[in-house]
N, CA and C atoms as an extended XYZ file, in Angstrom:
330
Properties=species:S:1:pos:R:3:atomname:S:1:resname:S:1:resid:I:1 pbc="F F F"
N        60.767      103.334     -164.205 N   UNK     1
C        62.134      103.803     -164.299 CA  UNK     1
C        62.732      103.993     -162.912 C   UNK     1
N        62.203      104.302     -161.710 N   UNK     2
C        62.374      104.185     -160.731 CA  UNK     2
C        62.919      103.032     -160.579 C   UNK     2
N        62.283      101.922     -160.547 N   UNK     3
C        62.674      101.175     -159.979 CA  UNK     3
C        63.747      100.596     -160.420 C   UNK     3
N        64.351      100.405     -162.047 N   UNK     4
C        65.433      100.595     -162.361 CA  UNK     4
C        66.654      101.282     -161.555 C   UNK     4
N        66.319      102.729     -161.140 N   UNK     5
C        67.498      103.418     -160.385 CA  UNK     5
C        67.825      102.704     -159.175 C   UNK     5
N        66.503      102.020     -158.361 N   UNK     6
C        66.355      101.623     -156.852 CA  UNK     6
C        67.541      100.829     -157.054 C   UNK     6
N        67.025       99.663     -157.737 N   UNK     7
C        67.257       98.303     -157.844 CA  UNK     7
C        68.859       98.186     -158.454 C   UNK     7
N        69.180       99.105     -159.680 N   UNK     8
C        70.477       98.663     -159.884 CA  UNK     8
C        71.440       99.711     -160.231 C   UNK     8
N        70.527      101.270     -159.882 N   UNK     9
C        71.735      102.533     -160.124 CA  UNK     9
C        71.871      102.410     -158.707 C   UNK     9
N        71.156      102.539     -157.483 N   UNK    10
C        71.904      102.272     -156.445 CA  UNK    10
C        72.733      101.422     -156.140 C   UNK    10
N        72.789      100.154     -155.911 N   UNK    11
C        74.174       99.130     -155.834 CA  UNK    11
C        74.924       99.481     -156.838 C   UNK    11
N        75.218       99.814     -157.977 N   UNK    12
C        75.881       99.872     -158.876 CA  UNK    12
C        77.133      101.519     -158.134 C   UNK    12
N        76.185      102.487     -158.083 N   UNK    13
C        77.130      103.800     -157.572 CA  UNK    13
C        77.732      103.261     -155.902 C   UNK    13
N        76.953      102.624     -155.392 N   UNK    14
C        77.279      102.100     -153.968 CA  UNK    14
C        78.618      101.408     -154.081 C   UNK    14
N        78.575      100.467     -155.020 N   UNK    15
C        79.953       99.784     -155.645 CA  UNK    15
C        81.079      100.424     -156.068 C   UNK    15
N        80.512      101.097     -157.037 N   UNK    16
C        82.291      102.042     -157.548 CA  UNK    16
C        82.451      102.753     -156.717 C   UNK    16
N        81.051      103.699     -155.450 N   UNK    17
C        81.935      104.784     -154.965 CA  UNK    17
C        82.748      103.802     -154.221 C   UNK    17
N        82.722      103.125     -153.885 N   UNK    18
C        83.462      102.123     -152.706 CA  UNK    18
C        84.004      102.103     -153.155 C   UNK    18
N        84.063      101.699     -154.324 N   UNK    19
C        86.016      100.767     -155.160 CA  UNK    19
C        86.408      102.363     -154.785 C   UNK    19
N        85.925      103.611     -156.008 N   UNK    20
C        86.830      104.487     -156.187 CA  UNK    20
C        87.692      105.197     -155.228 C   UNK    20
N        86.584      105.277     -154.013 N   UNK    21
C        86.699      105.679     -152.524 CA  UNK    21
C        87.943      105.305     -152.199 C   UNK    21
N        88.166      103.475     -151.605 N   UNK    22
C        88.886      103.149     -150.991 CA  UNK    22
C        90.096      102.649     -151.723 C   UNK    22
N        90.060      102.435     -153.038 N   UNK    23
C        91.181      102.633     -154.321 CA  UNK    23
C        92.659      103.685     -153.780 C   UNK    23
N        92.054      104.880     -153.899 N   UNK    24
C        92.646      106.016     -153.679 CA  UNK    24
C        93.047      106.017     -151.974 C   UNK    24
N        92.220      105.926     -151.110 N   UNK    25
C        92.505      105.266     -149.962 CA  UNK    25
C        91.915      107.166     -149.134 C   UNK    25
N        90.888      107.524     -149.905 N   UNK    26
C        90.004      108.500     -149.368 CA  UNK    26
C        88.901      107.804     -148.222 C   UNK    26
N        89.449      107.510     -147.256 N   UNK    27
C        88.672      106.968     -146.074 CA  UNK    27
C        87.997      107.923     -145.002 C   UNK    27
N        88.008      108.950     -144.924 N   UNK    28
C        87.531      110.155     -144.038 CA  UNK    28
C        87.122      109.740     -142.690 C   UNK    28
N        88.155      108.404     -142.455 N   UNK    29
C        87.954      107.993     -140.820 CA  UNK    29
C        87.255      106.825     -140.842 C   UNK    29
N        86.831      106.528     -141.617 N   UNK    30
C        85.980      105.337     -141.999 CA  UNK    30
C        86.869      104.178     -142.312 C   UNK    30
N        87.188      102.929     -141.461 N   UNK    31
C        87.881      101.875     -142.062 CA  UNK    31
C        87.551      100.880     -143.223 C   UNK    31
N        86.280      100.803     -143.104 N   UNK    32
C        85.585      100.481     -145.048 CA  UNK    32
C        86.278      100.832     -145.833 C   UNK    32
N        86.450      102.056     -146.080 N   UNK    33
C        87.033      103.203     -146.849 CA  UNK    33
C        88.211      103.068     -147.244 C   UNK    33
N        89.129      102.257     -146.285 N   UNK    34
C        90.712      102.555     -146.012 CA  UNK    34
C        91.188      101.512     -147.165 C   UNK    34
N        92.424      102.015     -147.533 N   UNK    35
C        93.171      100.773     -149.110 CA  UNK    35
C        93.466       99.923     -148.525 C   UNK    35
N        93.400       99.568     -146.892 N   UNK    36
C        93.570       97.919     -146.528 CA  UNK    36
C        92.711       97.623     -146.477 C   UNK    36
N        91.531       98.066     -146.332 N   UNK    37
C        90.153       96.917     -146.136 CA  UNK    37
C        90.066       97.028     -148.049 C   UNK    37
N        90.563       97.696     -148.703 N   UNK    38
C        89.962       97.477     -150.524 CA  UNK    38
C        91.149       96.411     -150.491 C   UNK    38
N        92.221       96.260     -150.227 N   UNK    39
C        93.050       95.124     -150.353 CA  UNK    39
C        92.810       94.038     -149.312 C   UNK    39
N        92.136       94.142     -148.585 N   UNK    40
C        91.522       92.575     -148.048 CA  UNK    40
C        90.564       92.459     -148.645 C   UNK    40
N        89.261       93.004     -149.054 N   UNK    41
C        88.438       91.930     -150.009 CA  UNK    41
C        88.927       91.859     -151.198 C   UNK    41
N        89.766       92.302     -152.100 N   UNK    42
C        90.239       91.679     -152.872 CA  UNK    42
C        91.063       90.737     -153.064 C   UNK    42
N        91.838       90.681     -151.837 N   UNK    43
C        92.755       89.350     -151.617 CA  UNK    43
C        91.943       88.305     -151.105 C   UNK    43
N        90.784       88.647     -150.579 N   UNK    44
C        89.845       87.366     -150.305 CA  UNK    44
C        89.430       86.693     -151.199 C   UNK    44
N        88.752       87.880     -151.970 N   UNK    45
C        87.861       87.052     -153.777 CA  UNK    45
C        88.952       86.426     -154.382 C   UNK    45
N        90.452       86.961     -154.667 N   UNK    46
C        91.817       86.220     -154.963 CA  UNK    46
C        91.344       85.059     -154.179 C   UNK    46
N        91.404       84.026     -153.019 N   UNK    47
C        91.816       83.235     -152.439 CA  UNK    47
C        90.597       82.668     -153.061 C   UNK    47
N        89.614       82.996     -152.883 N   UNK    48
C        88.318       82.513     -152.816 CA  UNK    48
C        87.929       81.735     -154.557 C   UNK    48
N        88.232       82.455     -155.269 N   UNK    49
C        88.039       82.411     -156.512 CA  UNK    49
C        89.467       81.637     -157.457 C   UNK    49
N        90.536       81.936     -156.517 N   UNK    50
C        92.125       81.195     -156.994 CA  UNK    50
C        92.320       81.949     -158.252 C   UNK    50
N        92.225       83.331     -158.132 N   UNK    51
C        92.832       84.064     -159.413 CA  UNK    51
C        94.162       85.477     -158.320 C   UNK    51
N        94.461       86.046     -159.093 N   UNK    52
C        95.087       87.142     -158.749 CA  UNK    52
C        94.631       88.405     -158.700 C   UNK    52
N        94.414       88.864     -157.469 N   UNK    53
C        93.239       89.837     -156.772 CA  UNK    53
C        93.422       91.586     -157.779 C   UNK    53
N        94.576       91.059     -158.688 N   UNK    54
C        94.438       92.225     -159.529 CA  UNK    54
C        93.678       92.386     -160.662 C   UNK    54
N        93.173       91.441     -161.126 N   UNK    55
C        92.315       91.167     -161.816 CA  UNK    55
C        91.014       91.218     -161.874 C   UNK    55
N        90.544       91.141     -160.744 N   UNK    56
C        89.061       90.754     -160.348 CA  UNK    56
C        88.133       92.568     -160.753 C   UNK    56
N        89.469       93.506     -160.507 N   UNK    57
C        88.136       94.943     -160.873 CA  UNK    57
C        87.856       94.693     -162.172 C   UNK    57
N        88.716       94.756     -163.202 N   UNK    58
C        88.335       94.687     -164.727 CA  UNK    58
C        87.396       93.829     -164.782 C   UNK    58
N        86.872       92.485     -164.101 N   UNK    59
C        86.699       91.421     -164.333 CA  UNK    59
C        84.743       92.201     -164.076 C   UNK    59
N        84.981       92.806     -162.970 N   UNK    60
C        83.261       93.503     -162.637 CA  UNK    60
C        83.409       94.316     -163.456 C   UNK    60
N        84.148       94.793     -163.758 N   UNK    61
C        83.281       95.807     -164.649 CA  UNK    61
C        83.070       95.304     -166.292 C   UNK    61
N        83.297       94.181     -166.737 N   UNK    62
C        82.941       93.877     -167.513 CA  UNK    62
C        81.491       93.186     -167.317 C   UNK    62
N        81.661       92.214     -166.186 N   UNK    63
C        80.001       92.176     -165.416 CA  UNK    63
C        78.730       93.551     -165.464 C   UNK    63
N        79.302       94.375     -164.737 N   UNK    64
C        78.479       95.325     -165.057 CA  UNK    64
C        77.955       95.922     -165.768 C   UNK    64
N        78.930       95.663     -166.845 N   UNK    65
C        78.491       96.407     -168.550 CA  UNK    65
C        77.442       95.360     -169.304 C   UNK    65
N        77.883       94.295     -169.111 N   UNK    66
C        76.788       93.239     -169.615 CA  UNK    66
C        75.622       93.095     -169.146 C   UNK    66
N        75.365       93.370     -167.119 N   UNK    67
C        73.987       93.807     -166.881 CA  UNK    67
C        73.658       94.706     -166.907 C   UNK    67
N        74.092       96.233     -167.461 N   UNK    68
C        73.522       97.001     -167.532 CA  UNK    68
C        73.243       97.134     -169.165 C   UNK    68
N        73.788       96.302     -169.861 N   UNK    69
C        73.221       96.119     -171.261 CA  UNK    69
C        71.593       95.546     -171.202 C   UNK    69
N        71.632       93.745     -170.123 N   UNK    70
C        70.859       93.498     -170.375 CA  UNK    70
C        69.675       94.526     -169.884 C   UNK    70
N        69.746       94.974     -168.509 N   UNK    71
C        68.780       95.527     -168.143 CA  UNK    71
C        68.343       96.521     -168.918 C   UNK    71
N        68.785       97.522     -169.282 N   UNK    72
C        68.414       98.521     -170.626 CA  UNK    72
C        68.009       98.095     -171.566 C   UNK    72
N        68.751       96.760     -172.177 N   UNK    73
C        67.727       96.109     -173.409 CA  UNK    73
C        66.343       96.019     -172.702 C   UNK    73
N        66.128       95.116     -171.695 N   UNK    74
C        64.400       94.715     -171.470 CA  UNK    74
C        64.200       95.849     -171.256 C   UNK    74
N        64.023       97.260     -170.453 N   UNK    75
C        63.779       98.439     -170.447 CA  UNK    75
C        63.230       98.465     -171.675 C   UNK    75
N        64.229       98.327     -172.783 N   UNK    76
C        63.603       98.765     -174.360 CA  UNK    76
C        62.696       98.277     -174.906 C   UNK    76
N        63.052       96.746     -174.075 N   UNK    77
C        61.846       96.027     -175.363 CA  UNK    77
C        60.224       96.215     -174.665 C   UNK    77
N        59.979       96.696     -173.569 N   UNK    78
C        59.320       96.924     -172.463 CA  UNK    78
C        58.437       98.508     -173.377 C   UNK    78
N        59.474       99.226     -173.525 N   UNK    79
C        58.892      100.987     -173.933 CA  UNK    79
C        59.334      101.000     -175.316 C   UNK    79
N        59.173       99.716     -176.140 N   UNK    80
C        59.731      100.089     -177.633 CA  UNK    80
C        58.674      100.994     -178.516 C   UNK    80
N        57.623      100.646     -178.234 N   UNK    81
C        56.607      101.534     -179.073 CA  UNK    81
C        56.660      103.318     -178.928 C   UNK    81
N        57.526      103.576     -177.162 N   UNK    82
C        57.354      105.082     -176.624 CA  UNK    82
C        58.721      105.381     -177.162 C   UNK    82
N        59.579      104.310     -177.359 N   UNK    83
C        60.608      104.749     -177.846 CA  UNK    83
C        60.665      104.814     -179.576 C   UNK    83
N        60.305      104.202     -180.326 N   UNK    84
C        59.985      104.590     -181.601 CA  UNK    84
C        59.169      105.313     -181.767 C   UNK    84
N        58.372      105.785     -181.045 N   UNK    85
C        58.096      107.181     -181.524 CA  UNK    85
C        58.408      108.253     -181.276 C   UNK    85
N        59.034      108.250     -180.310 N   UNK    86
C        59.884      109.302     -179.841 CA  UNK    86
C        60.955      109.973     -181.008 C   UNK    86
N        61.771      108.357     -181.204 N   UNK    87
C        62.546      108.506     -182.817 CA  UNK    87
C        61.840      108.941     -184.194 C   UNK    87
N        60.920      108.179     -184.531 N   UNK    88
C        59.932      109.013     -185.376 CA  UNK    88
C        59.998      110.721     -185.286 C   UNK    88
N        59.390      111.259     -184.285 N   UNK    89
C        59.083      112.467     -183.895 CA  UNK    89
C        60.249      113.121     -184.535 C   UNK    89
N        61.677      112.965     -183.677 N   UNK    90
C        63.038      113.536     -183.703 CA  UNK    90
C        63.305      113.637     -185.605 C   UNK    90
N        63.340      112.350     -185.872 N   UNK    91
C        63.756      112.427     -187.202 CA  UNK    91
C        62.892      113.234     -188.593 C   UNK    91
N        61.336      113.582     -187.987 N   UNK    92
C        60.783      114.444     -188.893 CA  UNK    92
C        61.077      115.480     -188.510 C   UNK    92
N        61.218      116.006     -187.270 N   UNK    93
C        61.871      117.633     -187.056 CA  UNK    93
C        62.955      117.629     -187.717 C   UNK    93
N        64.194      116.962     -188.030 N   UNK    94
C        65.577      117.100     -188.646 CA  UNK    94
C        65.327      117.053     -190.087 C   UNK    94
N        63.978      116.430     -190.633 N   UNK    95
C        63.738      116.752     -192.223 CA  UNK    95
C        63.138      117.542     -192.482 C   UNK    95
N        62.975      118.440     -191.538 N   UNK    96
C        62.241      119.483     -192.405 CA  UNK    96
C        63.100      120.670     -192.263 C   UNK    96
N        62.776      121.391     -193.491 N   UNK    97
C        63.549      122.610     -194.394 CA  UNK    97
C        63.967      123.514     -193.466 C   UNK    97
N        64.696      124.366     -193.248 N   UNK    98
C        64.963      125.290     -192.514 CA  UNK    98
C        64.165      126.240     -193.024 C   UNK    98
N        63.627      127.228     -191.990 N   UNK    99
C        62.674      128.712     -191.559 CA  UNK    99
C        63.115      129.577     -192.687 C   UNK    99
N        62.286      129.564     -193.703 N   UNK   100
C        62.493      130.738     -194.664 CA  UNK   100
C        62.367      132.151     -193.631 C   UNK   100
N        63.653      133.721     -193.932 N   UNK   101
C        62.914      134.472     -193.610 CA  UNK   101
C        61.882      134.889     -193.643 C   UNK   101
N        60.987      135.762     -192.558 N   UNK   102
C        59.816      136.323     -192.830 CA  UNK   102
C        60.292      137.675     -193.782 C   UNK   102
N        58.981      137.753     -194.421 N   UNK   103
C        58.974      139.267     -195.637 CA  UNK   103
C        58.788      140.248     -194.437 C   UNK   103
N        59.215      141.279     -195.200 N   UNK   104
C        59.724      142.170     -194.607 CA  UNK   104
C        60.122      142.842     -193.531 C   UNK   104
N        61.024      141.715     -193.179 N   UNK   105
C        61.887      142.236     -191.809 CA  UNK   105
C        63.234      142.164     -192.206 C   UNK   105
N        63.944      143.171     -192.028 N   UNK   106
C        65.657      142.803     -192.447 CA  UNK   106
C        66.433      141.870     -191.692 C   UNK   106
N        67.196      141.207     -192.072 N   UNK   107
C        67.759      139.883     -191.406 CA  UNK   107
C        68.874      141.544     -190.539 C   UNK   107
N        69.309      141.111     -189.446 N   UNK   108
C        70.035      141.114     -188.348 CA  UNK   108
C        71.269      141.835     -189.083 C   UNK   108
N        72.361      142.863     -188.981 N   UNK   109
C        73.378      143.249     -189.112 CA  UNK   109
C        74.625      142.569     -188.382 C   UNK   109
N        75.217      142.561     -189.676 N   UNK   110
C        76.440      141.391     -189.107 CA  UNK   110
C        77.895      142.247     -188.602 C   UNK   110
């Protein structure tokens, strides 16, 4: 699971904080940071790609949702046995009866 986080929760938070960062144009002195350097690489991938550079965020984050589908699927199919039983476990605690009081203790004043 580690290496999951290494490998693709880091680039992944590295990415949006950047978009979100330099979106807003919260640069704290940092020219990375600044809404002209987030509007030059997006006008680059625009040139580069021949679409309209307003487009291209929706466009990752639909990317992202699809690899972080796939990667979580193999995750699953990887720990399916730790994960069905895990579910197992959960779903016999939720069938069983609720805690008759114990005899003779008075239930609690309301």
């Amino acid at each position: 699971m580690r290496y999951i986080i290494l490998f693709w929760g880091l680039p992944m938070g590295m990415l949006w904080g950047w978009f979100g960062l330099s979106h807003y144009d919260m640069h704290f002195g940092l020219p990375f940071l600044s809404r002209a350097a987030h509007d030059f690489v997006f006008d680059t991938y625009g040139a580069i790609l021949g679409i309209d550079p307003a487009i291209i965020p929706p466009l990752v984050a639909k990317a992202c949702v699809v690899d972080s589908a796939i990667i979580f699927g193999l995750f699953g199919l990887k720990r399916h046995k730790q994960i069905w039983a895990w579910w197992n476990q959960r779903r016999s605690l939720s069938a069983l009866p609720p805690a008759l009081p114990q005899a003779g203790r008075a239930p609690p004043a309301e």
